[in-house]
N, C-alpha and C positions, 0 to 999 in steps of 0.2 A: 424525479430528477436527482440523479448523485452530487456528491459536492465539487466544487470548483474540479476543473484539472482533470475530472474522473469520469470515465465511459460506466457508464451504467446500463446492465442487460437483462430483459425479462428471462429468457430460457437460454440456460438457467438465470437465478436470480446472484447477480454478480456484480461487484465494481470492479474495473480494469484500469491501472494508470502505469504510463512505461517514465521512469523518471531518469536522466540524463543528467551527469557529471563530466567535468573537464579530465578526468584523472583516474585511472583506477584504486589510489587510496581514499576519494573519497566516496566511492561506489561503496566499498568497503568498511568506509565507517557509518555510511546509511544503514547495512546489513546488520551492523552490529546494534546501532540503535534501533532499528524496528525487531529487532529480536528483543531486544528489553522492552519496547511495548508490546509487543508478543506476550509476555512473562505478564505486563503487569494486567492486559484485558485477558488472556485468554483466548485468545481470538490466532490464528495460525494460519496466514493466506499463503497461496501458493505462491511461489517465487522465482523466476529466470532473471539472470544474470550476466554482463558481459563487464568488458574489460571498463566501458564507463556508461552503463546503463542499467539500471533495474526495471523487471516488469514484476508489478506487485497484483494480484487477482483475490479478491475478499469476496465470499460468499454467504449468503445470505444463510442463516440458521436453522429454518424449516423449509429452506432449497426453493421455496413459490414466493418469497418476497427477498427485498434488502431490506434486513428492519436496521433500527436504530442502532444496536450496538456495532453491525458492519460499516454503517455513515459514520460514526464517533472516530472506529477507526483510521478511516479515509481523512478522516479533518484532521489528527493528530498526527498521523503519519507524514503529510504535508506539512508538516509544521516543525518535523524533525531539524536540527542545527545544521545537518549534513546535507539538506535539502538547500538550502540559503547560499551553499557556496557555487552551485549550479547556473 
């Protein structure tokens, strides 16, 4: 089971979450912050965009599970400042 908020898929092994803002500057400062926890796991999910939505997609490391370090960053990413004003 993925963390709160998060579509979690066997094939592939993936978590999917589309997160939604009032605004396009603050879509825009979610991007910016998930690019620095980008920088700081390592970790580099796929990413669509609109004017006040993010869809964020984390894939599992050996492609046949979600291990740990893609759930870490599902809970961290949710927990961004710019997710709060949503």
């Amino acid at each position: 089971m993925g963390p709160i908020d998060w579509t979690e898929v066997e094939r592939p092994a993936l978590l999917r979450r589309r997160f939604e803002f009032p605004a396009y500057q603050h879509a825009q400062a979610f991007l910016n912050q998930l690019g620095g926890l980008s920088k700081q796991t390592g970790l580099y999910p796929d990413l669509s965009f609109g004017r006040t939505h993010v869809s964020v997609t984390v894939y599992g490391s050996n492609g046949a599970t979600v291990d740990d370090a893609a759930r870490e960053f599902a809970v961290r990413a949710a927990a961004l400042p710019a997710v709060t004003v949503a």
